[in-house]
C-alpha positions as CSV (number, residue, x, y, z in Angstrom):
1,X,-85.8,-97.9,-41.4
2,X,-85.5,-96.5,-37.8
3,X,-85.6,-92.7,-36.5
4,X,-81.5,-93.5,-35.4
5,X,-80.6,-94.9,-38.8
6,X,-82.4,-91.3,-40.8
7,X,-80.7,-88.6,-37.9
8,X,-77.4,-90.9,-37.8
9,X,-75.1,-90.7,-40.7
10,X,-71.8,-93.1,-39.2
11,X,-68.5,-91.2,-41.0
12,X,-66.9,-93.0,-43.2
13,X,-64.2,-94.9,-42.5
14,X,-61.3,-93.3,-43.8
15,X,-61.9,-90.3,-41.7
16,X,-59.6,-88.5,-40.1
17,X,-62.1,-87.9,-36.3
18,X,-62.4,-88.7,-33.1
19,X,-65.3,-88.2,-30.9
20,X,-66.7,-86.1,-33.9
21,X,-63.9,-83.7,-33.6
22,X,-61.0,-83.5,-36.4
23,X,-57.8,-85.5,-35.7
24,X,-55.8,-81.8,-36.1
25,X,-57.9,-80.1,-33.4
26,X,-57.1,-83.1,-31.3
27,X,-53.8,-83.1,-31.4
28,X,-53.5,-79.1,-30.6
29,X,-55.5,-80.2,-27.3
30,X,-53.0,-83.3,-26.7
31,X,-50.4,-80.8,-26.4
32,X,-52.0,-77.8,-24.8
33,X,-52.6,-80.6,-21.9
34,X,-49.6,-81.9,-21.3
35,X,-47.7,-78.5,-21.2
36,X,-50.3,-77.3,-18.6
37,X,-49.9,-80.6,-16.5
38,X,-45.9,-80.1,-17.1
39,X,-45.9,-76.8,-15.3
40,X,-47.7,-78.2,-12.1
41,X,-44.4,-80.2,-11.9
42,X,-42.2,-77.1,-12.5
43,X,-43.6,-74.8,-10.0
44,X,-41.6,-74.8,-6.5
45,X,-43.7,-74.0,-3.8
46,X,-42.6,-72.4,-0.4
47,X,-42.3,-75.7,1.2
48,X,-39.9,-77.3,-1.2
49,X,-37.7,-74.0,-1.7
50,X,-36.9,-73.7,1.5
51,X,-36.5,-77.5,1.8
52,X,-33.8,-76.6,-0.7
53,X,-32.6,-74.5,1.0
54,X,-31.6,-75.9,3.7
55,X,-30.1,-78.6,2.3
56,X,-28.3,-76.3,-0.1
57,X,-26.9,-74.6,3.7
58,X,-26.0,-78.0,4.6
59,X,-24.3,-79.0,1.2
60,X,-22.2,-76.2,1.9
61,X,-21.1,-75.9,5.0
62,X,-20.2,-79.5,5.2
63,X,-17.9,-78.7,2.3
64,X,-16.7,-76.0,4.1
65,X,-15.9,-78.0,7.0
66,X,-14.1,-81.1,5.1
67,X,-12.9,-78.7,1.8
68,X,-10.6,-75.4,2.6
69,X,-11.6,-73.2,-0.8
70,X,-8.5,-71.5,-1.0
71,X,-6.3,-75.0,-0.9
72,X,-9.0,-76.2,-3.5
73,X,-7.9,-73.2,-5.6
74,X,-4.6,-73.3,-5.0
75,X,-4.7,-77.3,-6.0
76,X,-6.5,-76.2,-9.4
77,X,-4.1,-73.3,-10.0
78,X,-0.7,-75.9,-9.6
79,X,-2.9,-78.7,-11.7
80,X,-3.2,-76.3,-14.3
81,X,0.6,-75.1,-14.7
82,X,1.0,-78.8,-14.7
83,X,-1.0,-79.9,-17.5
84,X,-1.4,-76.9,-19.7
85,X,-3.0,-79.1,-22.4
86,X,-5.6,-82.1,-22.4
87,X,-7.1,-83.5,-25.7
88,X,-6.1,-80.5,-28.0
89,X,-7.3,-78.4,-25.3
90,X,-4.8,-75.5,-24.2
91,X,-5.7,-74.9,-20.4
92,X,-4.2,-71.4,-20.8
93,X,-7.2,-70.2,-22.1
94,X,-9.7,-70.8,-19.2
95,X,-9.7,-68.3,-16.8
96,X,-9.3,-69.2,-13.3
97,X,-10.8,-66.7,-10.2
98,X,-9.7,-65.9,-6.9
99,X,-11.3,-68.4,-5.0
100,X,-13.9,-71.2,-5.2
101,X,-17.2,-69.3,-3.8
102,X,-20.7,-71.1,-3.1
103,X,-23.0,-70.7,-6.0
104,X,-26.5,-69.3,-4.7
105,X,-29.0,-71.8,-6.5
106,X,-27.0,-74.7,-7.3
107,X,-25.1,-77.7,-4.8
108,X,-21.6,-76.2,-6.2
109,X,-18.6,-74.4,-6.1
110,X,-17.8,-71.5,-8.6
111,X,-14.7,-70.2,-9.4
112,X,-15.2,-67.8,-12.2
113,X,-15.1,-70.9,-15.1
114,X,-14.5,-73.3,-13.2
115,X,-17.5,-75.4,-11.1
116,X,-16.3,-78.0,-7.7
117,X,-18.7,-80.6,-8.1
118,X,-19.6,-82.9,-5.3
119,X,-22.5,-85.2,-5.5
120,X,-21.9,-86.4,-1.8
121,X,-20.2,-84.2,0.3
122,X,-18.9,-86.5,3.1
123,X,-16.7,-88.7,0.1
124,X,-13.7,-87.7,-0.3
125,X,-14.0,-88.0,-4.3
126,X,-14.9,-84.9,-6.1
127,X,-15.0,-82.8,-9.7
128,X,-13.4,-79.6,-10.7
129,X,-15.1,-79.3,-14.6
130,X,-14.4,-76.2,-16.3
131,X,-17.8,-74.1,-17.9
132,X,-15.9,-71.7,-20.4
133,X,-16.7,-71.1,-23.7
134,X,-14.4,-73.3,-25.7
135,X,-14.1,-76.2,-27.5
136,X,-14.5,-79.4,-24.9
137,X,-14.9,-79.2,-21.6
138,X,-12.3,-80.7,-19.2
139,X,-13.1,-82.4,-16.3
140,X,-10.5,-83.4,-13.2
141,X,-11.5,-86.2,-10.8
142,X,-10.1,-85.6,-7.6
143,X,-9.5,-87.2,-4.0
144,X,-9.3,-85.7,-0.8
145,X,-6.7,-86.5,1.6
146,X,-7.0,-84.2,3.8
147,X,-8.7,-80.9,4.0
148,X,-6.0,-79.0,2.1
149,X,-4.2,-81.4,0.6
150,X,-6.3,-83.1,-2.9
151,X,-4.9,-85.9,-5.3
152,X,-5.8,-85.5,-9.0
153,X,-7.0,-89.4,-10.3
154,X,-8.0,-88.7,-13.6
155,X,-8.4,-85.6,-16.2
156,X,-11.5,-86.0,-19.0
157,X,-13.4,-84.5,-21.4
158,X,-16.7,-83.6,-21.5
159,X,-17.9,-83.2,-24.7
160,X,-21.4,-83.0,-23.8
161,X,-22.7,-78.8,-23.6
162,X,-25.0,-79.4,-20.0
163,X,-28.4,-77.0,-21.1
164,X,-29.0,-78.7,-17.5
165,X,-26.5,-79.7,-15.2
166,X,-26.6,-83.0,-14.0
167,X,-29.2,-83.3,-11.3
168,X,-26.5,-83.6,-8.0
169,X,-25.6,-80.3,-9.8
170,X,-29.0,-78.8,-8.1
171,X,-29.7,-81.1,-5.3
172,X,-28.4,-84.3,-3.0
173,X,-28.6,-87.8,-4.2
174,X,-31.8,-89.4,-2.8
């Protein structure tokens, strides 16, 4: 009998380790990894934000310059008193704002619950979806004609509650 085989006692083969450490431990060091190396991806730093930035200040002044806010509300105000109701979904009850005002963080248009989505601003195809608190959330595809003057195409329902906007919500296609 060798000196390996006496100090050397091989676990059996059922057991639940790896490397000599238990299978549980291992797992709680799986994940404590991978939410460290997820936060490396989360962080912006001062490079990128005012990368954004700047494209967010272009997003929005070329929808300035092709989109006049006030027609936009307008358009969604006579829209409105035109449908009234969309899949069980009185249109009464969402509230509309003054005017359709740049959101601060995000590539949109707020207008109290009410968001102008735009994926790419020089298109002349575009989204007015409401964000209230009710059942279903209506959406309106829209054309542009011209800078006050808008065509609605089609009116759906979004079903889906966003916990994150779709990513043109927060930044340019690439």
């Amino acid at each position: 009998m060798s000196c390996f085989e006496l100090t050397h006692n091989p676990p059996h083969p059922r057991s639940r380790r790896i490397f000599n450490v238990p299978l549980r431990s291992m797992r709680k060091l799986f994940v404590l990894i991978l939410a460290l190396a997820s936060c490396g991806f989360a962080v912006l730093t001062p490079e990128s934000r005012r990368k954004l930035s700047r494209e967010r200040r272009n997003w929005h002044s070329c929808v300035s310059r092709r989109f006049d806010s006030t027609a936009l509300h307008s358009f969604l105000v006579g829209e409105m008193l035109k449908v009234q109701q969309f899949n069980g979904v009185d249109l009464k009850h969402i509230r509309i704002g003054s005017t359709f005002a740049p959101d601060k963080e995000r590539f949109c248009l707020v207008d109290s619950e009410w968001i102008f989505v735009c994926p790419d601003p020089n298109r002349d195809d575009f989204e007015l979806r409401s964000i209230g608190r009710f059942e279903g959330r209506i959406v309106f595809h829209c054309v542009r004609k011209e800078k006050r003057i808008f065509q609605l195409t089609e009116i759906s329902s979004d079903d889906v509650i966003w916990l994150c906007p779709p990513p043109y919500v927060f930044g340019p296609n690439p």
